[in-house]
PDB file with SEQRES, HELIX, SHEET and CRYST1 records, atoms N, CA, C and O in Angstrom:
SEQRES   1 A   89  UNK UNK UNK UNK UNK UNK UNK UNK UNK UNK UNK UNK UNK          
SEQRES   2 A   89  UNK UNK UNK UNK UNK UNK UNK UNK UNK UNK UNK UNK UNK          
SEQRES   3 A   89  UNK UNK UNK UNK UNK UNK UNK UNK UNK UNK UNK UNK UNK          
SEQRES   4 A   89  UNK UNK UNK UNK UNK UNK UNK UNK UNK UNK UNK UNK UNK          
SEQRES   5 A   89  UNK UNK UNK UNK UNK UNK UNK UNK UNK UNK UNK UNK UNK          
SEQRES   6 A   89  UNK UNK UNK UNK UNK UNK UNK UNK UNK UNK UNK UNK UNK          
SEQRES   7 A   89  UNK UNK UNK UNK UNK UNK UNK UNK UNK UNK UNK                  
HELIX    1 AA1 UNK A    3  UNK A    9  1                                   7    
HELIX    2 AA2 UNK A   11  UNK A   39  1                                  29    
HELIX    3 AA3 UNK A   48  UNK A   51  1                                   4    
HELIX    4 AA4 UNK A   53  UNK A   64  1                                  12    
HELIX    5 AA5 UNK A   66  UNK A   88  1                                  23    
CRYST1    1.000    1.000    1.000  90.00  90.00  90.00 P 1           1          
ATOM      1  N   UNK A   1     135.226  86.550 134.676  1.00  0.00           N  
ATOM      2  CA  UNK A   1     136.646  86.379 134.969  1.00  0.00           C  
ATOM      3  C   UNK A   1     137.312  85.822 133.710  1.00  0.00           C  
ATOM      4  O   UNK A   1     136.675  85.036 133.009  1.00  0.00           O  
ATOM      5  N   UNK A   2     138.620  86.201 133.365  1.00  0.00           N  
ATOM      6  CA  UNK A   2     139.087  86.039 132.032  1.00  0.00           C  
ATOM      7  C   UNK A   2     140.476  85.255 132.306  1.00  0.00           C  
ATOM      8  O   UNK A   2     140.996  85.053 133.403  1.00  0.00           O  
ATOM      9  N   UNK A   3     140.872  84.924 131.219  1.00  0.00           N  
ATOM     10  CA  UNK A   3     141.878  84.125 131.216  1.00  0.00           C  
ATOM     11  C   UNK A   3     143.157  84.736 132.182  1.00  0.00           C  
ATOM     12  O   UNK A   3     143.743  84.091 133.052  1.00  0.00           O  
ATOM     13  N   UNK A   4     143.404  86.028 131.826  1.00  0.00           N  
ATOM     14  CA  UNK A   4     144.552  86.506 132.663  1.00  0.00           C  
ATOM     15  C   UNK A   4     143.853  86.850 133.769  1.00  0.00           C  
ATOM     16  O   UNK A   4     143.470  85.684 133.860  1.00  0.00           O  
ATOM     17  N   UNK A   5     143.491  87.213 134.413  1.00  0.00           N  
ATOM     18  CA  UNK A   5     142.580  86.927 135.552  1.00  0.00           C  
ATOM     19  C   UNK A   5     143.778  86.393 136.719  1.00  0.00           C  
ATOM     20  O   UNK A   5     144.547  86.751 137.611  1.00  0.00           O  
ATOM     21  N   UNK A   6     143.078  84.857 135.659  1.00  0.00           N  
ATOM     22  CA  UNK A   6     142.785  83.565 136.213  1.00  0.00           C  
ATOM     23  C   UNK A   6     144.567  83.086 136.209  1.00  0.00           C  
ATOM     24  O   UNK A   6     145.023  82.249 136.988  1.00  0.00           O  
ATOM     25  N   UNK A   7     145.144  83.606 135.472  1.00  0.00           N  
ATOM     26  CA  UNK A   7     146.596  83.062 135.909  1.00  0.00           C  
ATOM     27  C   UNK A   7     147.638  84.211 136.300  1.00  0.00           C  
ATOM     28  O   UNK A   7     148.865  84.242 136.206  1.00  0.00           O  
ATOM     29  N   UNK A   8     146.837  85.016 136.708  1.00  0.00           N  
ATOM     30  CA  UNK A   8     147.357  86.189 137.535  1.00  0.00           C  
ATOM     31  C   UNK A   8     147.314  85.675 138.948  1.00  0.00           C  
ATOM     32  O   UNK A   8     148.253  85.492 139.722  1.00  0.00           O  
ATOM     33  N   UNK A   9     145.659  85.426 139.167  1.00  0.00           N  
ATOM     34  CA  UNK A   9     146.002  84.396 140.780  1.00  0.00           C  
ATOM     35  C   UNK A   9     146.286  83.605 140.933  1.00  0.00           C  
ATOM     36  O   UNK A   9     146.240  83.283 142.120  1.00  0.00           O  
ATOM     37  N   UNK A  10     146.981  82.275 139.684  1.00  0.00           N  
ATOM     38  CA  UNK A  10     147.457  81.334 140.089  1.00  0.00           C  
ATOM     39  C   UNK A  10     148.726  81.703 140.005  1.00  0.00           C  
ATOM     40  O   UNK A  10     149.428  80.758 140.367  1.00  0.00           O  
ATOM     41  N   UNK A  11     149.510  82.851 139.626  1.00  0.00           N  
ATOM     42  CA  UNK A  11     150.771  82.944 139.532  1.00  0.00           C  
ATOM     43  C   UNK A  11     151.197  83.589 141.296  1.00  0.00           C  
ATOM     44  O   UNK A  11     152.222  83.280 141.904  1.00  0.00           O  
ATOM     45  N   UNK A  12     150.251  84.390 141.743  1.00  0.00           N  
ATOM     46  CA  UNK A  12     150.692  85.174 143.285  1.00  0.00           C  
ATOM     47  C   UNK A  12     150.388  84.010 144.018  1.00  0.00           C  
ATOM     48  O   UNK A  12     151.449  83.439 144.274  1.00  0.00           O  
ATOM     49  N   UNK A  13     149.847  83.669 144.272  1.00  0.00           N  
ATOM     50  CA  UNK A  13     149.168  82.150 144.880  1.00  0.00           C  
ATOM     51  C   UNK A  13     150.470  81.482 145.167  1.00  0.00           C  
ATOM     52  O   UNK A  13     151.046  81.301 146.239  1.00  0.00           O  
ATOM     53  N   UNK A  14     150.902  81.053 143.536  1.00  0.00           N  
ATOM     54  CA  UNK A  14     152.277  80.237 144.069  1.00  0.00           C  
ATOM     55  C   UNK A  14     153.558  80.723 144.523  1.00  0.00           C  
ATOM     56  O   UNK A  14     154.399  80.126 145.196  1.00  0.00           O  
ATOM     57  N   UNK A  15     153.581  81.768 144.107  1.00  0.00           N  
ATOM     58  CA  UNK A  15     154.565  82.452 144.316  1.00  0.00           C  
ATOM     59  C   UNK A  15     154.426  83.018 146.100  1.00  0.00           C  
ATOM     60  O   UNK A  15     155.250  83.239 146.987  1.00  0.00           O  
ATOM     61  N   UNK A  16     153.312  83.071 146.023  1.00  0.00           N  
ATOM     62  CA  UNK A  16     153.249  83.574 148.209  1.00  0.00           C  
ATOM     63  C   UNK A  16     153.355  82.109 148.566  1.00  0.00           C  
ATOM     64  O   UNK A  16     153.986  81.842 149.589  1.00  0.00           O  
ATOM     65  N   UNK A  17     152.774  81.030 147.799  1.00  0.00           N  
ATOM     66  CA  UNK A  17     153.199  79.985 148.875  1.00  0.00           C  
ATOM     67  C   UNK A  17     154.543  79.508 148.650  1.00  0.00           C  
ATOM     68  O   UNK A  17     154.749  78.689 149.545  1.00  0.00           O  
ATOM     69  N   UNK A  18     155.649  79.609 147.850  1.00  0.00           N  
ATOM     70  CA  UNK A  18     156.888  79.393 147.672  1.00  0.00           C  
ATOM     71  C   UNK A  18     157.791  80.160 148.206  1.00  0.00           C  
ATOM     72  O   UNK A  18     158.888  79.728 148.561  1.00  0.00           O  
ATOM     73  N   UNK A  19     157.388  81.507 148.334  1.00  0.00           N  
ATOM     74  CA  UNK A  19     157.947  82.242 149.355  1.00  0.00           C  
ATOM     75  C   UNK A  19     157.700  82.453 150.948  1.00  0.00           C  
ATOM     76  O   UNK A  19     158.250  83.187 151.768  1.00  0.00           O  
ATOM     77  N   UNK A  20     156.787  81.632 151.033  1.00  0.00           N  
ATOM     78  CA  UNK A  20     156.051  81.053 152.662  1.00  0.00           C  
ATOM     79  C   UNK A  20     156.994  79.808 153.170  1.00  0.00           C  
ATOM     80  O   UNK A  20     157.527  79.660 154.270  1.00  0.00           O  
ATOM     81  N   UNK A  21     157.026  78.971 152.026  1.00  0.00           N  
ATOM     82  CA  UNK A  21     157.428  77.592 152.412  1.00  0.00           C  
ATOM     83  C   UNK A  21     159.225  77.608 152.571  1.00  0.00           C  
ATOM     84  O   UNK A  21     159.970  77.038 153.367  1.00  0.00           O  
ATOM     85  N   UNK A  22     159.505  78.602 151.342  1.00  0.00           N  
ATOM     86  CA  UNK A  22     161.341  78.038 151.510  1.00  0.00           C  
ATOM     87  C   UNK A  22     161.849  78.187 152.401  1.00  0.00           C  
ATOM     88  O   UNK A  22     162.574  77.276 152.802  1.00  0.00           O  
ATOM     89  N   UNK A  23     161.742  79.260 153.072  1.00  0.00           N  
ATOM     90  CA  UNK A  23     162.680  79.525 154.599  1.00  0.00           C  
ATOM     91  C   UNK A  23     162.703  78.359 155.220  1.00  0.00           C  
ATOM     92  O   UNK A  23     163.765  77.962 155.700  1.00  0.00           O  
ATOM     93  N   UNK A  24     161.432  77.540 155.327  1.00  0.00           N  
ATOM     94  CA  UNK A  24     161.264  76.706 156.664  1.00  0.00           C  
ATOM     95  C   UNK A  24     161.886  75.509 155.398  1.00  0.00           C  
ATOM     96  O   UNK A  24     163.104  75.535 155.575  1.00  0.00           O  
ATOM     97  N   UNK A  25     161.644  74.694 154.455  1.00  0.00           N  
ATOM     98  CA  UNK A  25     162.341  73.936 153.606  1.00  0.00           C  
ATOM     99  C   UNK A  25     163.694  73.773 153.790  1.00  0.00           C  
ATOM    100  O   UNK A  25     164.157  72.787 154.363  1.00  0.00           O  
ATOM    101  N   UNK A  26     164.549  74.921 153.219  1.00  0.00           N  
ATOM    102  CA  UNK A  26     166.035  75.228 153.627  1.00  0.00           C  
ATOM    103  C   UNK A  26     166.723  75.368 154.640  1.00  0.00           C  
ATOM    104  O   UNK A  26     167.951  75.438 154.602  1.00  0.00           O  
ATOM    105  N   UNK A  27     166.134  75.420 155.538  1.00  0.00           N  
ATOM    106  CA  UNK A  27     166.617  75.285 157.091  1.00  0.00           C  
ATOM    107  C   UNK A  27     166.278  74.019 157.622  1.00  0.00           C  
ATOM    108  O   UNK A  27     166.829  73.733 158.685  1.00  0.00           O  
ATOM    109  N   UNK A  28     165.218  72.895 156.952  1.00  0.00           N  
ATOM    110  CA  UNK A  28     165.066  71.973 157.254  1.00  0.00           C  
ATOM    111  C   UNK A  28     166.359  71.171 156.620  1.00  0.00           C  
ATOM    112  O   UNK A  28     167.292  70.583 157.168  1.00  0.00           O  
ATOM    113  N   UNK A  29     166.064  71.367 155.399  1.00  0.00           N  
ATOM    114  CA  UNK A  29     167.120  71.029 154.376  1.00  0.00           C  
ATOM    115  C   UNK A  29     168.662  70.839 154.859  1.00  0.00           C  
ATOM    116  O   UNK A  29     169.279  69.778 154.952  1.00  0.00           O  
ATOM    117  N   UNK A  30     169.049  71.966 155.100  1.00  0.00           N  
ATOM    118  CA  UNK A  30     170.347  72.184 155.953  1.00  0.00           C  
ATOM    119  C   UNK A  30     170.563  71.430 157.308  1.00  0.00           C  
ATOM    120  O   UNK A  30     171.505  70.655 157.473  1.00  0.00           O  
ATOM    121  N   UNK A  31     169.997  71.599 157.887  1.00  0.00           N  
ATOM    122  CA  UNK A  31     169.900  71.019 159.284  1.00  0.00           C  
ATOM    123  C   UNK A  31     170.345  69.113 159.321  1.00  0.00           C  
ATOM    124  O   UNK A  31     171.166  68.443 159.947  1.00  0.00           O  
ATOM    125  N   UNK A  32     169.309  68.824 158.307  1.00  0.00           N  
ATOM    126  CA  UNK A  32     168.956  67.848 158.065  1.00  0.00           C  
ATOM    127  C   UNK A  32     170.407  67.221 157.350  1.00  0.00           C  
ATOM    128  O   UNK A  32     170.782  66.089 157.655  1.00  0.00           O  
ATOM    129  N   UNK A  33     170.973  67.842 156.634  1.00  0.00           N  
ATOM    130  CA  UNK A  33     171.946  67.164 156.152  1.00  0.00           C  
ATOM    131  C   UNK A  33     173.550  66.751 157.024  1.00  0.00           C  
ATOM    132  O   UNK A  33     174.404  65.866 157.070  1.00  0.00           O  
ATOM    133  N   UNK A  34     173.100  68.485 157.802  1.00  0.00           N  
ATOM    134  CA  UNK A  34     174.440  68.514 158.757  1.00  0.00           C  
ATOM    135  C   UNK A  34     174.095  67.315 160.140  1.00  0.00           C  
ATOM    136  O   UNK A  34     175.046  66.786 160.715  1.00  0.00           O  
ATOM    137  N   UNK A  35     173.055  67.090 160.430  1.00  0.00           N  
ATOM    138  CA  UNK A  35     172.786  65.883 161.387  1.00  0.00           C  
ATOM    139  C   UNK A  35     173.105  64.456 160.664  1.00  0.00           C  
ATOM    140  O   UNK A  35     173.508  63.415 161.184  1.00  0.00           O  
ATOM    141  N   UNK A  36     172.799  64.734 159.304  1.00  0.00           N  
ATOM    142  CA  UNK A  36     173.057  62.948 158.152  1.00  0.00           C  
ATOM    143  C   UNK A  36     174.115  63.056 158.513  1.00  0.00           C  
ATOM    144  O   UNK A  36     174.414  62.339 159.468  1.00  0.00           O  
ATOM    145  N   UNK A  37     175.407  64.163 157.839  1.00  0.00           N  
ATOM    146  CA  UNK A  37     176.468  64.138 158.185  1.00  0.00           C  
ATOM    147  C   UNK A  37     177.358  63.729 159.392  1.00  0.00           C  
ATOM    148  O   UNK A  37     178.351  63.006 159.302  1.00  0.00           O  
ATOM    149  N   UNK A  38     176.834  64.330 160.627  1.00  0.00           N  
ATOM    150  CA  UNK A  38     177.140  64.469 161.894  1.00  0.00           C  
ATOM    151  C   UNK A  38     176.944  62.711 162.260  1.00  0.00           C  
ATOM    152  O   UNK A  38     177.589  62.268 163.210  1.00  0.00           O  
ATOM    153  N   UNK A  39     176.364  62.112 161.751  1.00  0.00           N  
ATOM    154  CA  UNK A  39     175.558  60.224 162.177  1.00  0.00           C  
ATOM    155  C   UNK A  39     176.432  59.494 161.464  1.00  0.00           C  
ATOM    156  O   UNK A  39     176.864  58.449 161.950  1.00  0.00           O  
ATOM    157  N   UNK A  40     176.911  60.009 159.950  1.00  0.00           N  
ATOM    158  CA  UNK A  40     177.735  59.069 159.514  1.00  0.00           C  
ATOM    159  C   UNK A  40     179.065  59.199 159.709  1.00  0.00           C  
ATOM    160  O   UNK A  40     179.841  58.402 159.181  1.00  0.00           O  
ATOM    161  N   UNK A  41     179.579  60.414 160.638  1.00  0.00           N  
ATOM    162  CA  UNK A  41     181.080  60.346 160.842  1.00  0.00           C  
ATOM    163  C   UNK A  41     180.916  59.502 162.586  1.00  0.00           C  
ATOM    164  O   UNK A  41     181.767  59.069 163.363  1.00  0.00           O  
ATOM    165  N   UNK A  42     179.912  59.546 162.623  1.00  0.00           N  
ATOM    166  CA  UNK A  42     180.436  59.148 164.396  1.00  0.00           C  
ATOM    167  C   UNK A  42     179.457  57.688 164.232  1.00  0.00           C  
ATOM    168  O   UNK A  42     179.384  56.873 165.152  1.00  0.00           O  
ATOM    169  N   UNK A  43     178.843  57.540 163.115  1.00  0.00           N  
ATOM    170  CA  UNK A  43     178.174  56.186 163.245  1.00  0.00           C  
ATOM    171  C   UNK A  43     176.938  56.324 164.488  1.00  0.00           C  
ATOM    172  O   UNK A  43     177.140  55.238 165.031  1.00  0.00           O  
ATOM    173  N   UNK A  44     176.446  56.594 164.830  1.00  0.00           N  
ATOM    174  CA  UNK A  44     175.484  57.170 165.899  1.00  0.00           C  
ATOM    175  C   UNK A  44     173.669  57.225 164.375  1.00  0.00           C  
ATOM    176  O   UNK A  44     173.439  57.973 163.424  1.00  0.00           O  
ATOM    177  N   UNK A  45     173.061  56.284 164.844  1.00  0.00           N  
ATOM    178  CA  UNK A  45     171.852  55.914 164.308  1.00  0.00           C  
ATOM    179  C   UNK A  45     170.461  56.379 165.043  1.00  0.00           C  
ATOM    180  O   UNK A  45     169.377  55.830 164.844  1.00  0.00           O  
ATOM    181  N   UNK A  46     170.629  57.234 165.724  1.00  0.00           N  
ATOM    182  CA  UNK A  46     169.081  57.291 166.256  1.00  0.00           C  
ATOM    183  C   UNK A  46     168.359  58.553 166.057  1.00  0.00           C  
ATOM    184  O   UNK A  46     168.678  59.718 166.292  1.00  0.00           O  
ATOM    185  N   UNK A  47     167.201  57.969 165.514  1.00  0.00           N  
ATOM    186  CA  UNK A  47     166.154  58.452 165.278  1.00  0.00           C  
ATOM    187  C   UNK A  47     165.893  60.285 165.489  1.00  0.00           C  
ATOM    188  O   UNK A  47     165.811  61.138 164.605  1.00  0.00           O  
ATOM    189  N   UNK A  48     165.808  60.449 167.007  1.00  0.00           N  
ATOM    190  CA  UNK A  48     165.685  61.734 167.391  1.00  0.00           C  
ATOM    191  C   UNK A  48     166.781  62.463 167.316  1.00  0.00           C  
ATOM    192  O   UNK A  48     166.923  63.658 167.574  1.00  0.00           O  
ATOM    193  N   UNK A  49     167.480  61.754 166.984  1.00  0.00           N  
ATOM    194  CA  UNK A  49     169.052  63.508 167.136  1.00  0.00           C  
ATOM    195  C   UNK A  49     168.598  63.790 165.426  1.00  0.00           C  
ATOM    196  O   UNK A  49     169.287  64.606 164.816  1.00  0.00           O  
ATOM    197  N   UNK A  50     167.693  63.254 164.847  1.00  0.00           N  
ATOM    198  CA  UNK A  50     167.773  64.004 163.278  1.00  0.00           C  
ATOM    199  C   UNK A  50     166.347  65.087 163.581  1.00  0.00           C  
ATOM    200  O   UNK A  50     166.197  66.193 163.061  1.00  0.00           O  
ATOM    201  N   UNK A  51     165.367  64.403 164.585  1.00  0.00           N  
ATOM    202  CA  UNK A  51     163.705  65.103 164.196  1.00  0.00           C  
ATOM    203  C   UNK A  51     163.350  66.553 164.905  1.00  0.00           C  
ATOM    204  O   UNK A  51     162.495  67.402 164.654  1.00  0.00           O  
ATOM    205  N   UNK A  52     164.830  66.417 166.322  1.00  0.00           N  
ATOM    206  CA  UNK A  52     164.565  67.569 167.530  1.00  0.00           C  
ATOM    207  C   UNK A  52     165.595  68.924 166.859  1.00  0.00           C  
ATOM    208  O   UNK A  52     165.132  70.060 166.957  1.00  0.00           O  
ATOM    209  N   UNK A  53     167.155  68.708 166.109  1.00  0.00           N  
ATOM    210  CA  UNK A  53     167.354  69.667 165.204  1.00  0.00           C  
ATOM    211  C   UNK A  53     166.743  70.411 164.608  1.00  0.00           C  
ATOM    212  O   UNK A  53     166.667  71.635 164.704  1.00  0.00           O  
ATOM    213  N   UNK A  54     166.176  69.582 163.827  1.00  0.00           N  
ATOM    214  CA  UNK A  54     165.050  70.094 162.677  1.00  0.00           C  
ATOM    215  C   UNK A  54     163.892  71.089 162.977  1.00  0.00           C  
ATOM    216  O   UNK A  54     163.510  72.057 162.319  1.00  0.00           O  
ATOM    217  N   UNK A  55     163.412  70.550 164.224  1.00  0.00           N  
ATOM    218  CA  UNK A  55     162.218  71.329 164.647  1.00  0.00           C  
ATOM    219  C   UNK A  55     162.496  72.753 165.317  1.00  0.00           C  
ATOM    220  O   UNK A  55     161.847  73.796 165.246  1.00  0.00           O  
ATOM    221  N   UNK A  56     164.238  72.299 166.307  1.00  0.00           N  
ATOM    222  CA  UNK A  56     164.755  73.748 166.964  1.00  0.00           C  
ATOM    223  C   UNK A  56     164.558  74.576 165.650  1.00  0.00           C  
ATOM    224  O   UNK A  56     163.789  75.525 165.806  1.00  0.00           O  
ATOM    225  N   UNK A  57     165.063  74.438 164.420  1.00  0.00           N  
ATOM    226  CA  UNK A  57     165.754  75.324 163.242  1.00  0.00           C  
ATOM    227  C   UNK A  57     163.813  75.518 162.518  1.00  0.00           C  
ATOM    228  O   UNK A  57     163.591  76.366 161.654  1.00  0.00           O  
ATOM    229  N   UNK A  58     163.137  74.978 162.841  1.00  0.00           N  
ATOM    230  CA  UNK A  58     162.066  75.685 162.250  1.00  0.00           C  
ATOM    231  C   UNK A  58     161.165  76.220 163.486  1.00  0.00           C  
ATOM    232  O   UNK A  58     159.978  76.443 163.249  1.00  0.00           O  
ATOM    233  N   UNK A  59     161.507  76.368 164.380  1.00  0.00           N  
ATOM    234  CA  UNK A  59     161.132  77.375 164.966  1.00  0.00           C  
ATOM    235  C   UNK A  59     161.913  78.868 165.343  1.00  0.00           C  
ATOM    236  O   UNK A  59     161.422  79.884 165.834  1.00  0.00           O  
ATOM    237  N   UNK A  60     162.791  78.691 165.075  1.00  0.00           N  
ATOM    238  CA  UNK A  60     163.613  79.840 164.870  1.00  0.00           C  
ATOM    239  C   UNK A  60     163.782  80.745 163.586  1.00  0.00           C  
ATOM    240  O   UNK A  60     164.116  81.924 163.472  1.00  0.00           O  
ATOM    241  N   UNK A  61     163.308  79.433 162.324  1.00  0.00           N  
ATOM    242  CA  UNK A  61     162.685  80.568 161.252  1.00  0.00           C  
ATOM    243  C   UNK A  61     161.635  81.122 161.646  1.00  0.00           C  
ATOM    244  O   UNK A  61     161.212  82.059 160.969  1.00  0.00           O  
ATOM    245  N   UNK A  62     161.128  80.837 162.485  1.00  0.00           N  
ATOM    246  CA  UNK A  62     159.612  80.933 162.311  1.00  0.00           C  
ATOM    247  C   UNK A  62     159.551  82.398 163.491  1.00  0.00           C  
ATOM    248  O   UNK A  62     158.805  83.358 163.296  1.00  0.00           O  
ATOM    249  N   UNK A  63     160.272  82.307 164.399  1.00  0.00           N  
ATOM    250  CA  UNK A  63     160.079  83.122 164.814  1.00  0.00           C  
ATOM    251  C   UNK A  63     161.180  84.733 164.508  1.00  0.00           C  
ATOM    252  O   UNK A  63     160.897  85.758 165.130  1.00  0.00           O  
ATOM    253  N   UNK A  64     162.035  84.719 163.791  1.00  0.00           N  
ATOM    254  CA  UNK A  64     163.173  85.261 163.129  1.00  0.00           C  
ATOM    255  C   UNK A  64     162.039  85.809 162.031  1.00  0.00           C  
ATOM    256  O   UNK A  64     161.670  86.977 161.907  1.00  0.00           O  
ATOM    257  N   UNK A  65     161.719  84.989 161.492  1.00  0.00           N  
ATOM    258  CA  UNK A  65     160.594  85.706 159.565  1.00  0.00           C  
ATOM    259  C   UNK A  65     158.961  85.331 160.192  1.00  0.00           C  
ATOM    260  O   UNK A  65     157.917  85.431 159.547  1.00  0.00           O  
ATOM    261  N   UNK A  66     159.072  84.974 161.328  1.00  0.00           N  
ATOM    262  CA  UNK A  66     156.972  85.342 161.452  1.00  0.00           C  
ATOM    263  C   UNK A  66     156.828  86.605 160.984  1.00  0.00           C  
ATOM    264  O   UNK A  66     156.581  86.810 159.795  1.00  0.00           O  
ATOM    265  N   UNK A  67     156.954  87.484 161.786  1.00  0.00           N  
ATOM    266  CA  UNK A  67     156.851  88.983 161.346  1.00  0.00           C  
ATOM    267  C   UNK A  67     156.481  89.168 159.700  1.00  0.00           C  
ATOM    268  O   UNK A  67     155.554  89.797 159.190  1.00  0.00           O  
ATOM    269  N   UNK A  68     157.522  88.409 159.089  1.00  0.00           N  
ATOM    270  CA  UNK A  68     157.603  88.883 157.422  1.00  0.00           C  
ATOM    271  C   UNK A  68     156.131  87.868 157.005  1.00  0.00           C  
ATOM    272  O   UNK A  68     155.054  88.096 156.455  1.00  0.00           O  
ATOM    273  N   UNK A  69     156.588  87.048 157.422  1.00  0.00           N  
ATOM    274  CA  UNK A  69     155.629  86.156 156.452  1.00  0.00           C  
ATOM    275  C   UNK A  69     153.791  86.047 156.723  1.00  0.00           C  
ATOM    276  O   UNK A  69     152.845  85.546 156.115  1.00  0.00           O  
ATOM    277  N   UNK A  70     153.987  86.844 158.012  1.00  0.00           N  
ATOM    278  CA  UNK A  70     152.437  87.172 158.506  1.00  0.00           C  
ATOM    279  C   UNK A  70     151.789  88.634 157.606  1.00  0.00           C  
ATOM    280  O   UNK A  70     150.653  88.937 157.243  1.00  0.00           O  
ATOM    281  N   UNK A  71     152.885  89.187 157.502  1.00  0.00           N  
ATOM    282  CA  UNK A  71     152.437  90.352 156.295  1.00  0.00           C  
ATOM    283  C   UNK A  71     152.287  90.238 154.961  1.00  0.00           C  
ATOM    284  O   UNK A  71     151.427  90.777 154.263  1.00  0.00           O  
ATOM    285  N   UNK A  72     153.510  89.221 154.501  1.00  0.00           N  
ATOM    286  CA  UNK A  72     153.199  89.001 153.430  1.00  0.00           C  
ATOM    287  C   UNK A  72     151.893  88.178 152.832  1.00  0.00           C  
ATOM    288  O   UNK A  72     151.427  88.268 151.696  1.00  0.00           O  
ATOM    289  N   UNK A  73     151.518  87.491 153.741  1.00  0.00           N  
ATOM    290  CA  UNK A  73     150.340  86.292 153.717  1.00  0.00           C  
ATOM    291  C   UNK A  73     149.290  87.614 154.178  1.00  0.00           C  
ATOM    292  O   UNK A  73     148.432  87.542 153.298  1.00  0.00           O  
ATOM    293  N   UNK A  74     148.937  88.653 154.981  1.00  0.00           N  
ATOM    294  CA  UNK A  74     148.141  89.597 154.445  1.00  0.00           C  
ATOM    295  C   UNK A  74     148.090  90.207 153.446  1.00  0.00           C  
ATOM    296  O   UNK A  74     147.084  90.261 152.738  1.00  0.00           O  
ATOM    297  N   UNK A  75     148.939  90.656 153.258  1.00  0.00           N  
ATOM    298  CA  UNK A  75     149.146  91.702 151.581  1.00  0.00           C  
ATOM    299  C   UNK A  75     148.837  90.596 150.668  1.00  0.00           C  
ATOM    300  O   UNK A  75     148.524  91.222 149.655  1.00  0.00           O  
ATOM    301  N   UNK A  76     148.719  89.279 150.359  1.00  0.00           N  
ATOM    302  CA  UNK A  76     148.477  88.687 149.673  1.00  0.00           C  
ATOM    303  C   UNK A  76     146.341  88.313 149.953  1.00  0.00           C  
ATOM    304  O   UNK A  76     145.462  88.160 149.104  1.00  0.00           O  
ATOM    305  N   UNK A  77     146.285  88.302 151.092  1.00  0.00           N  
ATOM    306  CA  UNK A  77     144.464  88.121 151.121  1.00  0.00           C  
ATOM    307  C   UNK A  77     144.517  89.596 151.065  1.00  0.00           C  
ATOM    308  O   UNK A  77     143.935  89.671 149.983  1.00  0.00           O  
ATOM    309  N   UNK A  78     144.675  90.423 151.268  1.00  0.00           N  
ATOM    310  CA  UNK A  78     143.985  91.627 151.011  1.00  0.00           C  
ATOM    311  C   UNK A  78     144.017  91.999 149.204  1.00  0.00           C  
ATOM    312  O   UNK A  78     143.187  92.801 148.777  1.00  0.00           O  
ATOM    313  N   UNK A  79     144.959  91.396 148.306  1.00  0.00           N  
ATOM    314  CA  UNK A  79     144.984  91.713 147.106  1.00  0.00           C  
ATOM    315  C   UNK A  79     144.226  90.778 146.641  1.00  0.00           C  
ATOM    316  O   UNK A  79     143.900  91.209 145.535  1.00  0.00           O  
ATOM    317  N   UNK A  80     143.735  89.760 146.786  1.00  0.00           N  
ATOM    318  CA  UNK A  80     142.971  88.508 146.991  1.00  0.00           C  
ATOM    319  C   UNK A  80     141.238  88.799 146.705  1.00  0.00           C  
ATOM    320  O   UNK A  80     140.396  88.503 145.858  1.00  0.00           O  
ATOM    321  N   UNK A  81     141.351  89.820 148.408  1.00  0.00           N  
ATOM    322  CA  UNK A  81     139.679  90.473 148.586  1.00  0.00           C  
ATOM    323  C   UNK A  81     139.537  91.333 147.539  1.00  0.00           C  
ATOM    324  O   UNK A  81     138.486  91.201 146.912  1.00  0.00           O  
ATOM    325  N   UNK A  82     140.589  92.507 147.027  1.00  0.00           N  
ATOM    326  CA  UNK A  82     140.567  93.479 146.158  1.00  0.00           C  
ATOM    327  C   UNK A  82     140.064  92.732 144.727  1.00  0.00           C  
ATOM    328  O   UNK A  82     139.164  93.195 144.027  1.00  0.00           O  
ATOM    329  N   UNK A  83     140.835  91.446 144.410  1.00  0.00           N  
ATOM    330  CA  UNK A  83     140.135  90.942 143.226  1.00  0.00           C  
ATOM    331  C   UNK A  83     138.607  90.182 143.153  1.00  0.00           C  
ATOM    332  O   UNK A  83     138.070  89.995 142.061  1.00  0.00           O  
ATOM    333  N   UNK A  84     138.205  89.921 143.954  1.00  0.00           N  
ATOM    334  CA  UNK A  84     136.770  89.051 144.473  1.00  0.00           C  
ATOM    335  C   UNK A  84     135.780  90.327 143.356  1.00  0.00           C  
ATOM    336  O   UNK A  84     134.936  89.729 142.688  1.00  0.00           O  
ATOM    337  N   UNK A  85     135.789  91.472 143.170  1.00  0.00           N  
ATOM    338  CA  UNK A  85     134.976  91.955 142.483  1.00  0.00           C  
ATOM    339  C   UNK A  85     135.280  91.877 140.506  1.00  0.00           C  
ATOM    340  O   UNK A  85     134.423  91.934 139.624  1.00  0.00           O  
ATOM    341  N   UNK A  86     136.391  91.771 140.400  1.00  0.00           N  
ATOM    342  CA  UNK A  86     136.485  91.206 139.045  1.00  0.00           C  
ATOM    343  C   UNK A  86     136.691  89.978 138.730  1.00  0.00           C  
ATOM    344  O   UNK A  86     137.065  89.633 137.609  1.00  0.00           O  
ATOM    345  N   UNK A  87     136.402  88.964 139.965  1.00  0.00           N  
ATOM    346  CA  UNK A  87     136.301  87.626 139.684  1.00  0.00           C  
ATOM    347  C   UNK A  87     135.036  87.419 139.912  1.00  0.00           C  
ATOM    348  O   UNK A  87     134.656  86.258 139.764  1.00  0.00           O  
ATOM    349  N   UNK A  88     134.225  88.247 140.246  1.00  0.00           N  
ATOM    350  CA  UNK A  88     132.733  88.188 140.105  1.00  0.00           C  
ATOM    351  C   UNK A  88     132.042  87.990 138.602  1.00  0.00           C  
ATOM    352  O   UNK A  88     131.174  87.258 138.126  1.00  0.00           O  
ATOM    353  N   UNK A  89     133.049  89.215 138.049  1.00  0.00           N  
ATOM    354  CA  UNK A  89     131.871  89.027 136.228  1.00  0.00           C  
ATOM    355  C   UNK A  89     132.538  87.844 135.707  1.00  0.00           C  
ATOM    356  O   UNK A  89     132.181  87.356 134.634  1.00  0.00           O  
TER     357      UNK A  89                                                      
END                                                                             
């Protein structure tokens, strides 16, 4: 296994897990700010009106881009298995 190889799979690697992770990040992200927001105009401090948002909005990515991201996370082990024989020598 050779140098480009070797940062060929660390480049898809990160790149499938950065494109795995943002959807659910940015919708956390968002959510998260419009509830900060939503607490400091009405003064309202508790805990769960920030953690049960958050979780509605990542399950709705999740089920909105499962589809995508279950393929893409195959097409990524199957190009994965395809290299296992030139990461052999």
């Amino acid at each position: 296994m050779n140098e480009g190889t070797v940062i060929a799979l660390m480049r898809e690697t990160v790149m499938t897990t950065l494109m795995l992770a943002l959807p659910l990040l940015a919708v956390s992200l968002v959510v998260g700010l419009a509830v900060s927001l939503f607490q400091a105009v009405t003064q309202i401090s508790e805990m769960t009106l920030t953690f049960v948002p958050k979780l509605l909005g990542i399950i709705a990515v999740l089920v909105i881009l499962g589809p995508w991201m279950l393929h893409r996370l195959l097409s990524f082990t199957q190009w994965l298995f395809a290299m296992l024989p030139e990461m052999a020598h």
